[in-house]
C-alpha positions in Angstrom: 0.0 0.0 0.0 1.4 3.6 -0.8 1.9 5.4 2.1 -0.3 9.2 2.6 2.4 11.8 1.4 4.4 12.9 4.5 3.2 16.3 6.8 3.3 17.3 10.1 -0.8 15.5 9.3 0.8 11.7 8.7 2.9 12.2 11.9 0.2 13.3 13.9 -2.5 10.5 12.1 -4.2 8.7 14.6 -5.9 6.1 12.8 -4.1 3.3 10.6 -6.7 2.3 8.6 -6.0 -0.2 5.4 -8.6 -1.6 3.1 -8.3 -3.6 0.2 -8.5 -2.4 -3.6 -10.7 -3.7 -6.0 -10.6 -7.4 -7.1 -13.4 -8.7 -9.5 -17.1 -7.2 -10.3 -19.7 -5.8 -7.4 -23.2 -4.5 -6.7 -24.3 -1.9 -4.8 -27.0 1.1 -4.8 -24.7 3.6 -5.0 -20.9 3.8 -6.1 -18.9 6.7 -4.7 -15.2 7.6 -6.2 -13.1 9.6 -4.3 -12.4 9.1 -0.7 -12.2 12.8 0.7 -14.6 14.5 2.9 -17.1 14.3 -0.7 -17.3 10.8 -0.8 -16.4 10.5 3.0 -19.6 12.3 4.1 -21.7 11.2 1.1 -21.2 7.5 1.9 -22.0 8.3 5.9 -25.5 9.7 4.8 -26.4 7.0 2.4 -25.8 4.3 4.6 -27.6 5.8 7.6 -30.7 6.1 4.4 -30.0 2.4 4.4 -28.5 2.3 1.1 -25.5 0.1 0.0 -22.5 2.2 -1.0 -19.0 1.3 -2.7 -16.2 3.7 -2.1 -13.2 4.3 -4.8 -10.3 5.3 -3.9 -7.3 5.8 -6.3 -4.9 6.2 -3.1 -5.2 6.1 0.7 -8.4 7.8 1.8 -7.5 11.4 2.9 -4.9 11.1 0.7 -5.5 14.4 -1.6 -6.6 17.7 -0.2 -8.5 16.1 2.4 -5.5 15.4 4.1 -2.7 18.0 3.7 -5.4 21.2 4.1 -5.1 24.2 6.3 -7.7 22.5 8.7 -10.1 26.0 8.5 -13.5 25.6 8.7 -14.9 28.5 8.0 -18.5 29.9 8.5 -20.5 30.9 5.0 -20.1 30.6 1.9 -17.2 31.3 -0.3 -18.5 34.9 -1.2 -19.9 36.9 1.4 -24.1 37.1 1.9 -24.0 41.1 0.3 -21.7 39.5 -2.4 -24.6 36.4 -3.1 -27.7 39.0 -2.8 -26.0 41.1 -5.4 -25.6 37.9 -7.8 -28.4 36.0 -6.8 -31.4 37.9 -4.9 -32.0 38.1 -1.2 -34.0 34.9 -0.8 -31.5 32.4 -2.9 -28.2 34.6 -0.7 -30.5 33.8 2.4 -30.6 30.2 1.6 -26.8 30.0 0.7 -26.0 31.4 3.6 -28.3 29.2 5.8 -26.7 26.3 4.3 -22.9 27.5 4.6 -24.0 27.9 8.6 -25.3 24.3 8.8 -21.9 23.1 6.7 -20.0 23.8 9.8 -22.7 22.2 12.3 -22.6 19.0 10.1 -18.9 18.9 10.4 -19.6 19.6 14.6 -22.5 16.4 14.6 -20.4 14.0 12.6 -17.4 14.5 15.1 -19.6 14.4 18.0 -21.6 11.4 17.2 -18.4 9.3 15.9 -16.1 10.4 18.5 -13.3 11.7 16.3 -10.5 12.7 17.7 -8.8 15.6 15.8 -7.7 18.6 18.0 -11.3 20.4 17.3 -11.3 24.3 18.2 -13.2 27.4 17.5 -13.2 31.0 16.5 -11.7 32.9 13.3 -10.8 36.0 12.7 -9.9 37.9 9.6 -7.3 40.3 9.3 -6.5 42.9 6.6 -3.5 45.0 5.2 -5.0 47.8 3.5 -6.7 50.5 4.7 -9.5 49.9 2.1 -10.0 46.5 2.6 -10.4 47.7 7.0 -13.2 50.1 5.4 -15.0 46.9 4.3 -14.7 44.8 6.8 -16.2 47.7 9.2 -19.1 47.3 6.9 -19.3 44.3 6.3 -19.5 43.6 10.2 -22.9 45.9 10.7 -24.5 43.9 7.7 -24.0 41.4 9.3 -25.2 41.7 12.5 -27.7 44.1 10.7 -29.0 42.2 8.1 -28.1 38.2 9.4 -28.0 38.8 13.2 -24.4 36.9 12.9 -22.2 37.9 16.2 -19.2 39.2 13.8 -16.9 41.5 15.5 -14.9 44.5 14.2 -11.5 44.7 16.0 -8.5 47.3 15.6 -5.5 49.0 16.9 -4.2 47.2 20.1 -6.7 44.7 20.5 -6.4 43.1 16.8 -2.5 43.2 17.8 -3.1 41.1 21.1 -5.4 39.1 18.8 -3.1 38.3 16.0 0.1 38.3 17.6 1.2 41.0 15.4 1.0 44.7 14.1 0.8 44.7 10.3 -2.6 44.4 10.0 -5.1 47.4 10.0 -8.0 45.5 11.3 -9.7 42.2 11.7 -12.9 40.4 11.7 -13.7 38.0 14.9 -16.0 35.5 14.9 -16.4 32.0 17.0 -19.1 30.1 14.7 -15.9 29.1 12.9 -13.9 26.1 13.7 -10.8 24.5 13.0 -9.2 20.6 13.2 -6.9 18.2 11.9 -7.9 17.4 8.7 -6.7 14.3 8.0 -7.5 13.2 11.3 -11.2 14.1 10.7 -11.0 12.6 7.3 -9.9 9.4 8.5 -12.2 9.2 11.2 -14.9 9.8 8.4 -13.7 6.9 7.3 -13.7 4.6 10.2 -17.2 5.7 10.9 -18.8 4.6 7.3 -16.7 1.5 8.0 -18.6 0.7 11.1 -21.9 1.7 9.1 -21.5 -1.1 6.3 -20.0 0.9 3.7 -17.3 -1.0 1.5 -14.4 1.0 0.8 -12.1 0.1 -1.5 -8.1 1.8 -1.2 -5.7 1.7 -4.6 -8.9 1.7 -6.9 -8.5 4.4 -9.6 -11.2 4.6 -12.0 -10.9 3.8 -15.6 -14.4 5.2 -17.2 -17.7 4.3 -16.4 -20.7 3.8 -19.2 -23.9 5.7 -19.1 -26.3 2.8 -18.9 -28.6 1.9 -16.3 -27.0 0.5 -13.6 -24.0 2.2 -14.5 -20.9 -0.2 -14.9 -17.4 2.0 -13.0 -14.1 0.2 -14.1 -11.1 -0.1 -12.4 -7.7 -1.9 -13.6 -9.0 -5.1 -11.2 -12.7 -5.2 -11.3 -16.1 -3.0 -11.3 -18.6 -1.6 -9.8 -22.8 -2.1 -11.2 -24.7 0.4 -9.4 -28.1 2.9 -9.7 -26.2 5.8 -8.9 -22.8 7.3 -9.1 -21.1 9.9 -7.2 -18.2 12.1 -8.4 -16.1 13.5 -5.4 -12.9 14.3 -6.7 -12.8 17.5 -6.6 -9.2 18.9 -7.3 -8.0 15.0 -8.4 -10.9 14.6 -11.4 -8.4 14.5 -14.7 -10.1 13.5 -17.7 -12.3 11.1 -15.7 -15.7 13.4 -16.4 -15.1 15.9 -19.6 -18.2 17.5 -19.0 -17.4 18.4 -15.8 -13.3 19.0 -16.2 -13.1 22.5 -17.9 -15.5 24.5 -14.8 -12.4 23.2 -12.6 -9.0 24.7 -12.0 -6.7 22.6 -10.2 -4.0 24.4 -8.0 -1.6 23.7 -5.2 -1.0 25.1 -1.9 1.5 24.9 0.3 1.8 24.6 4.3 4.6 24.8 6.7 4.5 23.2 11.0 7.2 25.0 13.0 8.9 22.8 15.5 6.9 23.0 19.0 6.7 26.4 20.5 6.5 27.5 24.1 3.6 27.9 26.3 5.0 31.8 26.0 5.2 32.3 22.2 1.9 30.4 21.7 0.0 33.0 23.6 1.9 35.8 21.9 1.0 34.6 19.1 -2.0 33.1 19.5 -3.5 34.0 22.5 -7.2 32.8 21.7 -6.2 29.9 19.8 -7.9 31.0 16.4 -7.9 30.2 13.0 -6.6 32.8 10.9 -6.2 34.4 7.2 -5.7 37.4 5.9 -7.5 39.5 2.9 -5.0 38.7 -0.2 -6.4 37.5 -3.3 -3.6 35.0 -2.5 -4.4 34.2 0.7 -2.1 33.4 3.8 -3.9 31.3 6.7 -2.2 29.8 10.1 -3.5 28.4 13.3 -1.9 26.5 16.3 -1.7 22.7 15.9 -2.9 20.8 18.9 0.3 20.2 20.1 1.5 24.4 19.6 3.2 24.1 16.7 2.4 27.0 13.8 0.7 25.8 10.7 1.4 28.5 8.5 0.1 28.1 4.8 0.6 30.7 2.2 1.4 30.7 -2.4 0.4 28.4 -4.8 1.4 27.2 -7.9 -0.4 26.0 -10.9 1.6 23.5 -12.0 2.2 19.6 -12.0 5.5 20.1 -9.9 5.7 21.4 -5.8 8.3 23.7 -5.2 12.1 21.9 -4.5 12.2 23.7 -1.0 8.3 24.3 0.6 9.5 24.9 3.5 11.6 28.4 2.2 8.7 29.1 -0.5 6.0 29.5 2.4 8.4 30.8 5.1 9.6 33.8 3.4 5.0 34.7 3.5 5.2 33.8 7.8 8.1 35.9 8.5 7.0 39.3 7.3 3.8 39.0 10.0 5.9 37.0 12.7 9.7 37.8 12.5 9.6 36.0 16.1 9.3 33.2 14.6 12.9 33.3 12.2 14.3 31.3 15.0 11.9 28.4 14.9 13.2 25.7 13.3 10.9 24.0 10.4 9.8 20.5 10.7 7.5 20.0 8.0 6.5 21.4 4.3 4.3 19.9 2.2 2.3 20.8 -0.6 -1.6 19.5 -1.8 -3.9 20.0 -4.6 -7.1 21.7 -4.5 -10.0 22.9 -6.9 -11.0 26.2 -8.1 -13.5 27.6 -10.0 -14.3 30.6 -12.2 -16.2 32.3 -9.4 -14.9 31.0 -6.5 -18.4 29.0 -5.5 -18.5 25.4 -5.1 -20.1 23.8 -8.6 -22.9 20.8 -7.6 -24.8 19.3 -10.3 -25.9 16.0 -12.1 -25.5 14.0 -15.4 -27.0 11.3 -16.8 -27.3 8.7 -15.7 -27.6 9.2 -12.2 -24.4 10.9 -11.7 -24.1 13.2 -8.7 -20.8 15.5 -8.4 -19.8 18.2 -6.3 -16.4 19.9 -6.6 -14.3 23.3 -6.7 -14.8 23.8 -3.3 -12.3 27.1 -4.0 -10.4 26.9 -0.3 -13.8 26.2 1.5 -13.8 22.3 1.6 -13.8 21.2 4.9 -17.3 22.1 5.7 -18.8 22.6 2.0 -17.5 19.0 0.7 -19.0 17.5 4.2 -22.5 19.2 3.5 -22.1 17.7 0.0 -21.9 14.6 1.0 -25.4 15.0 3.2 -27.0 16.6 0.5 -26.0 14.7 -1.9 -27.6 11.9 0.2 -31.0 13.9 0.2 -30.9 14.3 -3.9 -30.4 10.5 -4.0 -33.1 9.5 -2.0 -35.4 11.9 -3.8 -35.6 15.4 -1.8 -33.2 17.3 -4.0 -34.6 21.0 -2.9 -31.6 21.7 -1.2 -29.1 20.2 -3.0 -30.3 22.4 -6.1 -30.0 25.5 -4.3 -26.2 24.7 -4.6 -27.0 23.4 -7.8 -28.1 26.7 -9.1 -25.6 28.6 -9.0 -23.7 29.3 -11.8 -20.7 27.4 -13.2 -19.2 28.7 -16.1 -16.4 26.9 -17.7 -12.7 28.1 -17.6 -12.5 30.0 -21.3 -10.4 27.5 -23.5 -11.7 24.7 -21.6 -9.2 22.3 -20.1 -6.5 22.6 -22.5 -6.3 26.3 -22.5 -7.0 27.5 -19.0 -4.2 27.2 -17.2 -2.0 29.9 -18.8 -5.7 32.3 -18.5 -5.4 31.3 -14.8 -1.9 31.6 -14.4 -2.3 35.5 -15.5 -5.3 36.4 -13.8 -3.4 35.3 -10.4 -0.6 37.3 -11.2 -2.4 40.4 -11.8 -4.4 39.8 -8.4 -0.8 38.9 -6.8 0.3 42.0 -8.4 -2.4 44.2 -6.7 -2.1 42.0 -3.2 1.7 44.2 -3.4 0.3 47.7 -4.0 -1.8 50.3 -2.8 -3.6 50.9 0.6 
């Protein structure tokens, strides 16, 4: 069996799970590929619906973005609720929000009623660099409370310092509906728990293809699967597997750094309220404490096949300009994952026939929106798909050139929002 690729996560992993791949041909109602918090979470609510499910894996489960994120889990939706009502009306923003709320609660349940262990905290907080973006958040805090009654807090001068362990920042956003975890840790306990529930999971199971009859027949190198209904939950790790669905997807890395443990001293200095944390770049740069006070620092991407040949100096070189304390601490771990964007930054649901469910480009937000996913996904399945198509609705434009041609368009549209990240207040 391949091993998960190494972090300061695989370490820290506190399940060894192992199960088989793939030998010969099998039923089932419902065949799941990708073994992320997608098909994670979507296999938990299908079996507690009493369906039988089949999970593909190409890898180890948790082995792709499900395991090496940032471990944020953030309240909302990728775009703010002002941002949705402009785009989409005040009743479908209302809805999003509602359901970006109950993403996080979901995440909450499934920990609480499995018992997964995997350093579980609370509270975000936002922080920005340039005087325009401190304007926004100011209003953006009394629409909130205005216009949501969500407790979001506007913070500056001396307090946001305390706060974020730092001065460079002109003011911040706090908030403690947010949460934050061990991601692989929660995805493996995901895992152990549709285990217990009677779903069959298959590790080292990459999908060939899969026909479009009725039940659909999804290959692998060493057997199949015949089922009523399919579920796509690759996410950043789809390929050429679903052409229609390919080209509304961008895949990207990231990149994350664990410092070696710090002191009970520099952890409150730092870190005083143990928060989550990210700032307002178009590239963004996010960090919390690990459960055992290490920093998690994440911060640049590339849009490449190829990591960087040193992570740890490419993402330390972004932590030093807001914590020069820190130029001391030695680093343990860099490592590098690959995650899904899309053209306007909101997760793209849909479905094809026959029976094919998907939900992907979860744009930075998929610890919470992939694990809704998966229950609502469940609800379209057994029939009550109202609120999976309120995800469904929105809009998912394909990247211009499709998949052949939007990499360099991406590439330069980063740059120029990298670019403008650098100047101006």
């Amino acid at each position: 069996m391949s091993a998960h690729p190494e972090s300061y996560y695989t370490v820290t992993m506190n399940h060894d799970l192992d199960f088989p791949p793939l030998q010969g041909e099998t039923r089932a109602d419902v065949c799941i590929i990708g073994g992320g918090y997608t098909g994670l979470s979507s296999a938990i609510h299908l079996a507690d619906r009493g369906y039988s499910v089949v999970l593909l894996e190409a890898e180890r489960v948790g082995w792709g973005a499900s395991g090496r994120n940032g471990g944020h889990c953030s309240i909302g939706q990728r775009k703010t609720p002002d941002e949705l009502e402009a785009l989409y009306g005040k009743d479908e923003a209302r809805k999003l929000w509602d359901l970006g709320v109950e993403s996080v609660a979901v995440v909450r349940e499934l920990i609480d009623r499995f018992g997964i262990d995997c350093d579980l905290k609370r509270g975000c907080l936002q922080a920005a660099w340039k005087r325009s973006d401190a304007e926004w958040y100011r209003r953006h805090a009394d629409f909130m409370k205005a216009e949501y009654g969500f407790d979001m807090r506007y913070v500056e001068g001396e307090e946001l310092a305390h706060l974020a362990g730092t001065n460079v920042f002109r003011a911040g956003l706090l908030e403690y509906a947010s949460a934050h975890l061990h991601p692989l840790n929660y995805a493996l306990g995901l895992a152990a728990a549709a285990d217990g529930l009677g779903v069959r999971i298959f590790e080292q199971s990459r999908v060939k293809g899969y026909d479009r009859a009725r039940p659909t027949r999804v290959r692998t190198a060493a057997g199949a699967v015949l089922a009523d209904h399919v579920v796509l939950a690759c996410n950043g790790y789809l390929g050429r597997l679903e052409p229609r669905v390919a080209g509304r997807i961008m895949p990207l890395n990231n990149f994350i750094i664990a410092t070696e443990p710090l002191s009970a001293e520099q952890q409150r200095q730092i870190n005083p309220e143990d928060l989550c944390v990210y700032d307002a770049k178009f590239v963004v740069n996010f960090w919390k404490l690990s459960g055992d006070g290490r920093m998690l620092f994440g911060g640049g991407e590339n849009y490449t096949r190829r990591f960087p040949t040193d992570i740890k100096s490419f993402v330390r070189k972004r932590m030093l300009p807001i914590y020069p304390q820190l130029a001391d601490s030695r680093i343990d771990y860099g490592w590098g994952g690959t995650l899904a964007v899309t053209m306007n930054r909101m997760p793209c649901f849909g479905r094809l026939e026959p029976d094919v469910y998907y939900a992907l480009g979860f744009s930075g937000h998929g610890v919470q929106i992939a694990t809704l996913a998966g229950k609502l996904i469940a609800e379209a399945v057994a029939g009550t798909a109202e609120r999976f198509d309120v995800m469904a609705r929105i809009p998912a434009p394909a990247f211009p050139g499709g998949t052949l041609l939007r990499w360099p368009g991406l590439v330069a549209g980063m740059l120029y929002h990298a670019l403008r990240d650098r100047i101006g207040d």
